[in-house]
ZAMITOR-484545 format. One record per residue: residue in one letter; x, y, z of N, C-alpha, C in turn. Coordinates in steps of 0.001 Angstrom, whole numbers, plus 500000, padded with zeros to 6 digits. Atoms other than C-alpha are relative to their C-alpha. Last residue first. Example, Ala and Ser with C-alpha at 12.3 -4.5 7.8 and 13.67 -1.06 7.14 Angstrom:
# residues 2
S499180498810499940513670498940507140499230501090500730
A500890498810500000512300495500507800500900501200500000
//
This chain:
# residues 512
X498821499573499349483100508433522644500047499458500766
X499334500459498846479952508021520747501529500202500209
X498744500979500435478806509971517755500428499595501539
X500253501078500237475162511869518231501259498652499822
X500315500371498923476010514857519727499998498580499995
X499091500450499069478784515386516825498868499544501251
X499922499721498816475771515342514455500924499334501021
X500195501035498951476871514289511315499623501502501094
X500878499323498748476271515830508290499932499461500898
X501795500060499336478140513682505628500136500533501073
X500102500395498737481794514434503592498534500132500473
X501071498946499715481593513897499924499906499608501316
X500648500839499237484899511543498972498958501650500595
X500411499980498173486180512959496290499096499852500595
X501501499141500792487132510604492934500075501148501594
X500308499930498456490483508777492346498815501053499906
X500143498835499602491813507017489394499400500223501238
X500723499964499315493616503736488578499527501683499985
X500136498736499991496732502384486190498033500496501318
X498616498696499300498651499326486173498878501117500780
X499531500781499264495576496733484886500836501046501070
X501195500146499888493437499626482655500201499103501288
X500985499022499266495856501665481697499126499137500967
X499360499333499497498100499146480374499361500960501039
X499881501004498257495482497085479299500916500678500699
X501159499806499278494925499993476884500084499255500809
X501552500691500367498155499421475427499044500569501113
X501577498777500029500900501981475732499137499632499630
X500391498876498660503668499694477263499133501353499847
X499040498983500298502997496778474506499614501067501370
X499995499832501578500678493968474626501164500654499616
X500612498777500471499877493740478399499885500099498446
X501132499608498999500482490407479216499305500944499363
X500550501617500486503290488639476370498573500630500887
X500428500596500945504728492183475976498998498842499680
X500018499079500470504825494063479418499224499021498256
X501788500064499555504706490544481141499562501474498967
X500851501210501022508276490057478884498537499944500259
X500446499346501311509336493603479897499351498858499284
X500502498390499827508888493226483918499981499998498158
X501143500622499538510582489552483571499139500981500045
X500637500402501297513775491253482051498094499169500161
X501444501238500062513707493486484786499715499082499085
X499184500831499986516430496132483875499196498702500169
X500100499925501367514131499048483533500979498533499829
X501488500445500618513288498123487299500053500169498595
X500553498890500601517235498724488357498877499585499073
X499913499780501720518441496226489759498870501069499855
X501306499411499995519783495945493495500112499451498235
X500047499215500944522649493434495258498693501138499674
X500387501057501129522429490803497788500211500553498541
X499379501686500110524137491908500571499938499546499197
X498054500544499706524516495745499778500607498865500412
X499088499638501259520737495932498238501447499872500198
X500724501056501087518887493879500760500903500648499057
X498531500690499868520906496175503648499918498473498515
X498878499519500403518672499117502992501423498629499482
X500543500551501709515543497265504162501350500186499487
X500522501382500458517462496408507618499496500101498551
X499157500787500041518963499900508017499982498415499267
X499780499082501293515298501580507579501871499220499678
X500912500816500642514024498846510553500851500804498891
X499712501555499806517155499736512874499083499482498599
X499060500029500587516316503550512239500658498538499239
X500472499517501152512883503336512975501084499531498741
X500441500888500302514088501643516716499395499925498423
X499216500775500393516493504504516519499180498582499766
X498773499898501172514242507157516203500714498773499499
X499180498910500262511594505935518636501002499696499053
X499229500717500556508369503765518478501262501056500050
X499051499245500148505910504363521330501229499453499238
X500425500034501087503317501523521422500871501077499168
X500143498471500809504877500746524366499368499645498407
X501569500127499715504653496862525508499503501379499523
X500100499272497869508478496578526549498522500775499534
X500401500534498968508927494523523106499401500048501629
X499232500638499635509349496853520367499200499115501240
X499811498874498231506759497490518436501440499034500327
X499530500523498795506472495640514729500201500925500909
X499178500597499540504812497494511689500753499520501464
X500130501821500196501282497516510859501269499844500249
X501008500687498760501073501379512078499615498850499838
X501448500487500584503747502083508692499275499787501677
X500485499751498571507335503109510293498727500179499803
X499381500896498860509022501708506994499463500084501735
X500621501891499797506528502788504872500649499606500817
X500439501074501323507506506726505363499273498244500798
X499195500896500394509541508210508289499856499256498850
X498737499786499791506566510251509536501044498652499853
X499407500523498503503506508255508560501201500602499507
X500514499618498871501746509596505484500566499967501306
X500507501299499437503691509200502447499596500903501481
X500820499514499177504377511761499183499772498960501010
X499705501207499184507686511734497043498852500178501331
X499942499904498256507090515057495299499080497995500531
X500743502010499517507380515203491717500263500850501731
X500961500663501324507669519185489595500109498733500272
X499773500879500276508060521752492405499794498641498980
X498987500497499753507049524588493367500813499208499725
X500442501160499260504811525684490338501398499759500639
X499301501468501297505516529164489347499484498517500765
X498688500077499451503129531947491219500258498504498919
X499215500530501072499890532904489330501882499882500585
X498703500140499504498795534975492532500931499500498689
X499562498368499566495415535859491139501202499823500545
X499915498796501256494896532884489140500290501215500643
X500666498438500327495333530622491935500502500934499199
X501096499971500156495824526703491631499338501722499488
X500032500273501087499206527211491873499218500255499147
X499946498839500846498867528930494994500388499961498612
X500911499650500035497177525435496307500422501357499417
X500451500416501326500183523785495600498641501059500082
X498958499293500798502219525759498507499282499897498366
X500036498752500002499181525087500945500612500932498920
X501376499443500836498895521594499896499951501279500139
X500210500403500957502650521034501007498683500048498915
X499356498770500764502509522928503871499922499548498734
X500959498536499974499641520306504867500602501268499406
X500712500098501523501767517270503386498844501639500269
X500081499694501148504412518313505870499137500201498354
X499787498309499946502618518701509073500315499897498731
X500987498844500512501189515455507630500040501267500423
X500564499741498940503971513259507593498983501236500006
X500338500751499168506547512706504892499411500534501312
X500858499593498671507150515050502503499340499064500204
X500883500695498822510048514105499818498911500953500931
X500097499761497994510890516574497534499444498495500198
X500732500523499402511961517363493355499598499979501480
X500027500221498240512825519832491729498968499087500228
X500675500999499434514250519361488056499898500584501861
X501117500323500860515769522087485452498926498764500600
X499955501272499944517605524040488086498643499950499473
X501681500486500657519111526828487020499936498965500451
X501283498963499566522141528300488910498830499635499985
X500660500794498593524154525253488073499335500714500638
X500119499344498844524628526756484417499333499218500675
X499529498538500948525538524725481254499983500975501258
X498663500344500462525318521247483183500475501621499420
X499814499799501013521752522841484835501975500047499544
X499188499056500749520986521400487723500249499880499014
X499468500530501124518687518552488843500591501596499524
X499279499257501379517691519380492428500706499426499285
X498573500550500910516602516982495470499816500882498546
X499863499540501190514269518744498444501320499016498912
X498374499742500581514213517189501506499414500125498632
X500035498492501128511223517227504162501224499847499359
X501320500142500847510549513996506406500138500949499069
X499331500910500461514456514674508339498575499501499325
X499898500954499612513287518240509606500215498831499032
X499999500193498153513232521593509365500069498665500774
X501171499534499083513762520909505493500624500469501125
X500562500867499222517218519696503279498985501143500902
X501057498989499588517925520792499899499457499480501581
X501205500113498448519824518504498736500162500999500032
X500174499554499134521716519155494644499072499513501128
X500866499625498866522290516962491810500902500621501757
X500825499142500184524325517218489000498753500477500516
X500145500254501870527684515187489807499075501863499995
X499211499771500996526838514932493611499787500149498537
X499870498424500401524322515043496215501417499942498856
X499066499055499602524964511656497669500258501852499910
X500435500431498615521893509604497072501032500503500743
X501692499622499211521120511078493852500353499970501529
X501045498270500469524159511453492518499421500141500782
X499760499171499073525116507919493672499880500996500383
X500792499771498882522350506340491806500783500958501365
X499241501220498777524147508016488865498877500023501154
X499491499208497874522412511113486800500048497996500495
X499938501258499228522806510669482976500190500600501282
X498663500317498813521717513227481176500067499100501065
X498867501157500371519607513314477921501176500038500653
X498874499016500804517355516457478882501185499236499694
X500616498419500328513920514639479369501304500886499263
X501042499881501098514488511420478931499440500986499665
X499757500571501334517742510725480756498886500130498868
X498627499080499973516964513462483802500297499618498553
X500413498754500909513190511899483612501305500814499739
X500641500469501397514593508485484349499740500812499506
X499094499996500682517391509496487210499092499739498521
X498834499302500305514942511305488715500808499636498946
X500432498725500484512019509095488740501009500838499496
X500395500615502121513933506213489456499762501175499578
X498960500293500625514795508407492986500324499386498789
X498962499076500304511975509741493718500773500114499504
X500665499462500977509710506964493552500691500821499731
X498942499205500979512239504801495521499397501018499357
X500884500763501225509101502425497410501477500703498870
X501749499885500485508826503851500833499940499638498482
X500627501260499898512484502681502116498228500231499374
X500715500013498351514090505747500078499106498450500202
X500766499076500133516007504937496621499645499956501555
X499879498928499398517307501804495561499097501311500490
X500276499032501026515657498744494651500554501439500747
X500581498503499900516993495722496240499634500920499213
X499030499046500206517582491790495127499064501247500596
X501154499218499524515845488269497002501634501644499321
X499405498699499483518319485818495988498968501337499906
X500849497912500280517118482637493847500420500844500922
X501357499934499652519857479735494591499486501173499802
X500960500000501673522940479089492439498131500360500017
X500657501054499759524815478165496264499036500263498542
X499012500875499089528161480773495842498805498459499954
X499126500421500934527011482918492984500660498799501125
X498817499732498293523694483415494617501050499270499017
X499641501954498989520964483598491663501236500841500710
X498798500058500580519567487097491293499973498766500189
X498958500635499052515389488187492251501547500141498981
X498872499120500442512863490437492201501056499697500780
X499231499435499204509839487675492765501651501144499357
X500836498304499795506900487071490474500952500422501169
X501170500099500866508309483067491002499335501153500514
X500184498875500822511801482992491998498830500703499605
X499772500762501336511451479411493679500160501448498905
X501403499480501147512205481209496870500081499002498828
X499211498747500650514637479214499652498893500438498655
X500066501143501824512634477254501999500287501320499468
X499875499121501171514094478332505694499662498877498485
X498892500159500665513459476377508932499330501042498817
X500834500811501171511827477787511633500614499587499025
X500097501692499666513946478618514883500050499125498848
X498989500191499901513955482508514636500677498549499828
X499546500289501109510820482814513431501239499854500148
X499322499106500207509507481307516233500899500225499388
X498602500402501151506669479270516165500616501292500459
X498664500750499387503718478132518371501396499989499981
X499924501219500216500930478596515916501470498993500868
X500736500728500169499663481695517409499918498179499830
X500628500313498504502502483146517789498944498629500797
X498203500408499920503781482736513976499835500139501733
X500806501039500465499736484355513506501723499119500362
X500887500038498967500741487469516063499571498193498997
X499646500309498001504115487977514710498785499505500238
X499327501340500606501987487846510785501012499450501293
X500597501573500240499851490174512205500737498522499805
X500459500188498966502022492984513103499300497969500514
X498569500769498662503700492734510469499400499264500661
X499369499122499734499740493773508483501350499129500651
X499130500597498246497727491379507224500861501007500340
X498383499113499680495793492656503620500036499359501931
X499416499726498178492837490239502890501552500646499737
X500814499996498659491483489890499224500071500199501398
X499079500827498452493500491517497006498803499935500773
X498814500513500968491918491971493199501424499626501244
X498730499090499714488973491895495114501143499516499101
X498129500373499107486358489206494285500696501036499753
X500549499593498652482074489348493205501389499528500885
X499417501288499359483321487399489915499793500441501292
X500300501264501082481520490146487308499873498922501636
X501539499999499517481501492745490244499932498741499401
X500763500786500997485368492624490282498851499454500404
X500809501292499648486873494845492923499198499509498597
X498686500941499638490091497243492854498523498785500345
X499562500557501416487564500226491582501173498657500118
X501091500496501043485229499730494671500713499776498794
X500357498977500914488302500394497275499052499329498358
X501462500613499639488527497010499751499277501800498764
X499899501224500287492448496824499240498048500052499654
X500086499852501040492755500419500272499656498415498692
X500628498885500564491243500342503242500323499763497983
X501755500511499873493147497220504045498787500791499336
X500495501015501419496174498950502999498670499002499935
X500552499677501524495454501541505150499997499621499131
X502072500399499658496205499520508122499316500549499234
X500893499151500091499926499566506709499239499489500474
X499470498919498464503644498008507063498738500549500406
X499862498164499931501703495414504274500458499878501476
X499366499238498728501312491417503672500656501047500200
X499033498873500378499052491075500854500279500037501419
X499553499246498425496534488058500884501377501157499880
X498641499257500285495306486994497516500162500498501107
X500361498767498856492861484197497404500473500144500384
X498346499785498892492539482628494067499361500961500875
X499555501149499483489060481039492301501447500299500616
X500890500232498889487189484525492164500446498302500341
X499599499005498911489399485793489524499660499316501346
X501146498590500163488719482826487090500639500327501478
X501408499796498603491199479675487290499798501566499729
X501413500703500453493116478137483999498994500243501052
X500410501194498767496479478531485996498671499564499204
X498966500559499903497830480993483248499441498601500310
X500035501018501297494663482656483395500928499057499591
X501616499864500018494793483499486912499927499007498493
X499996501434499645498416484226486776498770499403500111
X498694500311500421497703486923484781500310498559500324
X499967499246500996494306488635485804501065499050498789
X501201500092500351494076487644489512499851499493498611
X500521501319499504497851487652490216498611499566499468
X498858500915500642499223490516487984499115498520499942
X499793499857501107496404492889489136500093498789499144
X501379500716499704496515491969492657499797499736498409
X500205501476499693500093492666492223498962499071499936
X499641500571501147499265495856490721500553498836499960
X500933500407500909497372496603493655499943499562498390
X501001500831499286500033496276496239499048499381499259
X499401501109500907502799498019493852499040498738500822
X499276500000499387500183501123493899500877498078499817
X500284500949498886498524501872491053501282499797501234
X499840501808499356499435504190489290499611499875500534
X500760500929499748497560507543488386500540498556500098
X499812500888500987499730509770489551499031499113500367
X498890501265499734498398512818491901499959498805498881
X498784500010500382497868515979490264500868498755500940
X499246500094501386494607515796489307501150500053500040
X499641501313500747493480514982492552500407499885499296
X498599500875500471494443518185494462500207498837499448
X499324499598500807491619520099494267501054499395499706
X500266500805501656489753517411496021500518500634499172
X499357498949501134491433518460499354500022499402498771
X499811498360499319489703517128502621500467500966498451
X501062499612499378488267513553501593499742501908500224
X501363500019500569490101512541498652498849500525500541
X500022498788501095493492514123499934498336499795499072
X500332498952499698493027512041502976499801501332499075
X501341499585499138492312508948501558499567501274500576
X501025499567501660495042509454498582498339499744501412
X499857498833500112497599510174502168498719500032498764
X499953499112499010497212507115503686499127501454499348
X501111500239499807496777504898500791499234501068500913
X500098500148499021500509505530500049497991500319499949
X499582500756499325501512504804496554499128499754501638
X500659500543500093500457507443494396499668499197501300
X500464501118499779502744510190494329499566499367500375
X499836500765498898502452513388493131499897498944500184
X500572501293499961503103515309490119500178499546500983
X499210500833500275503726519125489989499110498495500052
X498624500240499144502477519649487334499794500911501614
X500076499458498665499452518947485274501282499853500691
X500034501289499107499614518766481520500272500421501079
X501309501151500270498253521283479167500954498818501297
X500158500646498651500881524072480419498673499120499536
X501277500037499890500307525591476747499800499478501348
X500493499162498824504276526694477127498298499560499634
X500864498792500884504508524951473135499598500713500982
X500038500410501569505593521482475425499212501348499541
X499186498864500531506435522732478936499959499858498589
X499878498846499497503514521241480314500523501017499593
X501926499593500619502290518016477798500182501896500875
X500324499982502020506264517399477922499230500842499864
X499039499153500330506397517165481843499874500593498843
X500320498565499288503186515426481864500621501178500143
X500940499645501371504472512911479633499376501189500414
X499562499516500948507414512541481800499149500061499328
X499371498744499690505766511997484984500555500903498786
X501704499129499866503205509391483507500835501435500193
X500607500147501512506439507122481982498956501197500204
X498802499171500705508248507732485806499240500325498279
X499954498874499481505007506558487263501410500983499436
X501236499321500414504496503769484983500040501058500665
X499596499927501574508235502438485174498895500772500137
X499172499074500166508003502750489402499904500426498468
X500112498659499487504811500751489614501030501621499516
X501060498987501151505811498172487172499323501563500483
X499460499235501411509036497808489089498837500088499294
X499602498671500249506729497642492089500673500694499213
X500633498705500533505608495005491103500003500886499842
X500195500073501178508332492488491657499330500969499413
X499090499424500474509105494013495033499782500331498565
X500869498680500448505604493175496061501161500914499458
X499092499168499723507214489361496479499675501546499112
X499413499302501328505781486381495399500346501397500886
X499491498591499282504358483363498052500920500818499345
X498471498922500326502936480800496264500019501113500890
X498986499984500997500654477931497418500516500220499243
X500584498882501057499594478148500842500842499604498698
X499743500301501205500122474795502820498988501291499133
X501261499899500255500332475997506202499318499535498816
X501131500306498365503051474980507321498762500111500165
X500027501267499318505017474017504268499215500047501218
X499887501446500896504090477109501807500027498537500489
X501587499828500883503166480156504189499978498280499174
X500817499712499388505711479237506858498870499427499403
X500790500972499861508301478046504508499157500280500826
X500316501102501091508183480755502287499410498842501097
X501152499405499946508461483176506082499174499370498656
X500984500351498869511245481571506647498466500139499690
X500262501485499912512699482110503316500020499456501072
X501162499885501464511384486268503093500785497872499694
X501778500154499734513084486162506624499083499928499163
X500627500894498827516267484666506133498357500162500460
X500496500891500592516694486964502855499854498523500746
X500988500195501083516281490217504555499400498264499670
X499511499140501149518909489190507201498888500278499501
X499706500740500948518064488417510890500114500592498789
X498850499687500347518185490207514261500033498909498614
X499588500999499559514746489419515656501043499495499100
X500284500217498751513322493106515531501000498298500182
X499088498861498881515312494319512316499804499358501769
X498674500609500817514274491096509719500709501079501433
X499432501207499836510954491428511116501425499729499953
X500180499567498550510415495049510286500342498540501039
X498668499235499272512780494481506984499318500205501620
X498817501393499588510219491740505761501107500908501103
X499852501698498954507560493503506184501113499591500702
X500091499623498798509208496662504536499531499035500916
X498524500508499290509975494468501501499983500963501572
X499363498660500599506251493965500736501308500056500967
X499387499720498858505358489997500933500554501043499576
X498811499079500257502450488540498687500364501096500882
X499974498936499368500042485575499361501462500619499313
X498748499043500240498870483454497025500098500969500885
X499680498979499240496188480551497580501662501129499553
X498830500430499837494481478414495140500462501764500987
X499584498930500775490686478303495740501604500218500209
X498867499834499298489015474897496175500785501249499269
X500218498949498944485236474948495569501385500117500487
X500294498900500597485386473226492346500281501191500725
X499161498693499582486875470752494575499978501057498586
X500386498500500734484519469331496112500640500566499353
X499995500134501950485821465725496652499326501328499590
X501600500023500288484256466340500526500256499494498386
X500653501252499027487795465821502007498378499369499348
X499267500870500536489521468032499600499282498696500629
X499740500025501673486723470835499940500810498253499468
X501261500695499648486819470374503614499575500095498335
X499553501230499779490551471296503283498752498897499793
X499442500345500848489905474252501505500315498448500503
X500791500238501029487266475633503478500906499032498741
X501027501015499686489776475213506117499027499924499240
X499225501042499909492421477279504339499207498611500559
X499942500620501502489670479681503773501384498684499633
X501021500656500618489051480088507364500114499373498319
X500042501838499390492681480261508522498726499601499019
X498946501214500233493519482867506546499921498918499817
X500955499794501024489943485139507223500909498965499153
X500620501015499966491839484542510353499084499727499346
X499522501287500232494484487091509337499009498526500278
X499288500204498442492132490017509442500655498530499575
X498247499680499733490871491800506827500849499776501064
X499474500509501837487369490098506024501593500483499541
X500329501344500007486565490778509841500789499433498825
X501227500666500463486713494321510027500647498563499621
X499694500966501318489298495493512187498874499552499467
X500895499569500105487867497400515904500158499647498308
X501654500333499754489265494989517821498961500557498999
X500518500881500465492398495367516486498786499604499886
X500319500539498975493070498740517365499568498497499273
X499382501272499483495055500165514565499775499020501207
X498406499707498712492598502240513447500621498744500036
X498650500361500580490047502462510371501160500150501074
X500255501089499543486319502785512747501737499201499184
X500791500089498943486165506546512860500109498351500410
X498913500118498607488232507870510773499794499611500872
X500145499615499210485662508849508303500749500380500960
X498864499545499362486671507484505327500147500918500730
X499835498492500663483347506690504235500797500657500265
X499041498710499755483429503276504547499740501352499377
X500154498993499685481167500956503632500405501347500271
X500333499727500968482984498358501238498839501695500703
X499252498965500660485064498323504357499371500109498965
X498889500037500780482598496497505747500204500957499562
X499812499122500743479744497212508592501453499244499302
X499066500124499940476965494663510522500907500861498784
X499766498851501376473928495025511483501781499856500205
X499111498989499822473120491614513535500639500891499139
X498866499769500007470377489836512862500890501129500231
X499631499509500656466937489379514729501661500182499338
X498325499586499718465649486513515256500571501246499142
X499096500206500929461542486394514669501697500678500418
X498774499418499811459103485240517513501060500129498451
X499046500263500620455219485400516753501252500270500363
X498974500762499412453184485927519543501197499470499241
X500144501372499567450359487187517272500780499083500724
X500998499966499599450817490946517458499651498400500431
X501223499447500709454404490332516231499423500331501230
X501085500897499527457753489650518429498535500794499584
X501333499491499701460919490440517449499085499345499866
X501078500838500688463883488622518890499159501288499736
X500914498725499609467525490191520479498715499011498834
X500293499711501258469939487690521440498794500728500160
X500170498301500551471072488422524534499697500189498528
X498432499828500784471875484616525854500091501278499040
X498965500486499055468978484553528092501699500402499641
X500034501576499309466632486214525567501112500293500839
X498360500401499382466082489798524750499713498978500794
X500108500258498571462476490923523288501762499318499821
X498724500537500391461392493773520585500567499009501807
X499275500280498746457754494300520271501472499644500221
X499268500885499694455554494677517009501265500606501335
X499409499797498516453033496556515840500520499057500498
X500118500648498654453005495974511960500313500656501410
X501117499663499273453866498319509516498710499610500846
X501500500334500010456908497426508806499247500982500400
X501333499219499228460155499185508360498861499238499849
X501184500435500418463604497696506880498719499940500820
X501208501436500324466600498401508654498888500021499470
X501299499411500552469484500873506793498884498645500904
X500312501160500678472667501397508497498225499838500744
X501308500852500018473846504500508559500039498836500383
X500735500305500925477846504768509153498373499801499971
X500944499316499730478834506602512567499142499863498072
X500180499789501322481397503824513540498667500890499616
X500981500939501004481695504441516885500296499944498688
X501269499028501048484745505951518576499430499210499430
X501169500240499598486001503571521628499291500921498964
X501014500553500680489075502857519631498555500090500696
X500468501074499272490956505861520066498793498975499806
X500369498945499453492933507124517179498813498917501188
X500430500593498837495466505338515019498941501244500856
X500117500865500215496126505933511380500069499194501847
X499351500184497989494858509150511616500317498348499852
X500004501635500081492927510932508588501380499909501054
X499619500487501198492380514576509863500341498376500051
X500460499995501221489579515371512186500851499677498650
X500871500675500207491502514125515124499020499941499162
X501734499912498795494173516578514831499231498688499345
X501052500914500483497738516433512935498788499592501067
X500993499329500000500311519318513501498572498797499417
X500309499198499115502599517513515637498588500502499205
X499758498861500371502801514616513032499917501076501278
X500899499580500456502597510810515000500400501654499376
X500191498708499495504861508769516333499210500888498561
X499655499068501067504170505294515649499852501421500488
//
């Protein structure tokens, strides 16, 4: 993954070298005994009283429930992965599950779900030339016949709740702003989504929380769904499924292991293990396979954003327009255009510059402005929005918000959404997605390009729909939530963010 120019080793990093320590405490427990510390044959470490006593000592060991989003131990090095996010956290509970069936235990058997974000699929789908919907039914039968997991659902689905609640939050904020000029609601609004960027804005720039959305992302509103939803459905408590999320990201791990996304009651995540591409090549290695080979089980639909196929009647994996990082921009637009000043803006609009939108394009292909003009005068424009991708941009980007902030400048607010993701290019060039083959870790343009082609092509083979369109999205709305301004609403969908208080380290003290 190529990386920002202006981005240093003190800012969040989704790769950096792995010989940095982790520079978390950790706490041991003090006697006041004199006691001796001794190293056996095989390096275990013993202490040893006054009386010859030997006691084993254990090994300190750190989870992401530690973290202090340091930067220090979250990379893409494998090695340096915590344990409980790693695909063989897979295997183990698949083998707990078997020894379960064998033993007649099976209180102790926990049903498995994993869920597949469409960048996955497209980094796969680009490297070993196949369609979208060859690799999201390869990759069924993988999880379902080879391993026997049992459902595999599709982060598409969620993300229409993602998109609806972030368009619903944008426009109320709009309102609550220009409503009676009292600016009571915060503008502009940012988005949610990327893990990346709400780590770094929690650690370095707490002024800026209030103005990112509080969705969830479509990762954790899956967890949500699954836990919560299907959960009861099934007649099993949180802590009897175990939710694997296959992400472009190593920050979804991070974000997967965040205190408000965990249930103390049932001591379970609302996702338990995030896998990255990467992983899922390396476990499809592992077992001998290539996805090129494997056979295909076609979806059963289930929590998936699907069509039937007019030619074979089978489920059909559909697209969501908009950029490969999720569309936020683009729903957004056309939803607050119709709800705010009752005009219809086309997806072509958007994605062409026409009708009543205007581009705006940056110094570079991460930066673009999109304008909603004024039908009466095109001078005015009653909507700006942006992408910024990559953290030169998100840094101008806090710089510009930050004169918002100031009463002595009182400048207008730039912009009123901004499409926010960490990794130049967005989700699609995530540090969990596929390399090419000649061993570089170096990803260039066109190999980016190839993957951004591949999601793209889900909507012009198969079709898209438009998340207000969902009839499955408004029946969980009703039969789940209650209605779309219930308190479960808030409470399942929705999330906040706090800042992270940075600690006193002594640089002498941090390894290298």
């Amino acid at each position: 993954m190529s990386l920002s120019g202006g981005l240093k080793l003190t800012d969040l990093n989704d790769f950096i070298t792995p010989s940095q320590a982790c520079i978390k405490p950790i706490t041991v427990p003090k006697t006041d005994s004199v006691t001796e510390i001794k190293i056996d044959d095989t390096g275990d470490y013993y202490e040893v009283n006054a009386y010859g006593e030997e006691t084993k000592l254990e090994t300190a060991s750190i989870t992401l429930n530690d973290c202090l989003a340091c930067s220090g131990c979250i990379t893409s090095a494998e090695s340096m992965l915590v344990s409980l996010q790693s695909h063989k956290e897979i295997y183990n509970v698949i083998g707990d599950n078997r020894i379960a069936l064998e033993t007649g235990q099976l209180q102790r058997l926990r049903t498995m779900v994993v869920s597949i974000s469409p960048q996955s699929r497209a980094s796969l789908a680009s490297k070993y030339n196949l369609s979208i919907q060859q690799v999201y039914d390869k990759l069924n039968w993988f999880f379902k016949e080879h391993l026997g997991i049992n459902y595999v659902v599709d982060t598409s689905f969620s993300r229409d709740f993602s998109l609806i609640e972030s368009a619903k939050e944008f426009v109320k904020r709009y309102t609550e702003y220009y409503g009676n000029n009292n600016h009571k609601g915060i503008l502009p609004m940012i988005s949610s989504s990327c893990p990346g960027w709400i780590c770094y804005a929690e650690k370095t720039h707490d002024f800026i929380l209030p103005y990112i959305d509080t969705t969830k992302s479509p990762q954790q509103i899956m967890g949500s769904i699954i836990k919560y939803y299907i959960g009861e459905k099934l007649g099993l408590l949180p802590n009897q499924i175990f939710h694997v999320a296959v992400m472009p990201c190593y920050d979804k791990k991070l974000e997967a292991s965040r205190p408000s996304f965990t249930n103390d009651e049932y001591k379970t995540r609302d996702v338990d293990c995030v896998i990255t591409t990467g992983e899922i090549e390396k476990m499809l290695s592992e077992q001998s396979l290539d996805i090129r080979t494997i056979p295909e089980l076609p979806s059963d639909g289930f929590l998936t954003k699907y069509g039937l196929s007019n030619e074979t009647n089978q489920s059909i994996l559909l697209g969501t327009l908009g950029s490969s990082s999720g569309g936020y921009l683009h729903f957004i637009m056309k939803y607050a255009a119709y709800h705010l000043f009752n005009i219809v803006v086309t997806d072509e609009n958007i994605m062409n510059a026409t009708g009543l939108i205007r581009h705006k394009t940056g110094r570079n292909n991460d930066y673009r402005e999109v304008h909603l003009v004024n039908p009466e005068n095109e001078n005015e424009v009653l909507l700006c929005f942006a992408y910024a991708y990559g953290f030169r941009n998100i840094q101008n980007l806090v710089r510009k918000i930050k004169t918002v902030n100031n009463p002595k400048i009182k400048k207008p607010i730039p912009f009123h959404y901004i499409e926010v993701m960490a990794c130049p290019s967005g989700c699609i060039n995530g540090g969990g997605q596929l390399k090419p083959d000649d061993g570089s870790n170096y990803v260039s343009k066109e190999w980016i390009e190839q993957a951004e082609n591949a999601y793209q092509s889900i909507s012009l083979v198969n079709g898209f729909q438009d998340p207000t369109e969902n009839s499955a999205i408004t029946e969980l709305y009703s039969e789940w939530l209650g209605s779309p301004e219930s308190d479960k609403v808030k409470e399942m969908l929705h999330t906040e963010y706090k800042a992270i208080q940075k600690s006193e380290v002594n640089a002498f003290m941090v390894s290298w």
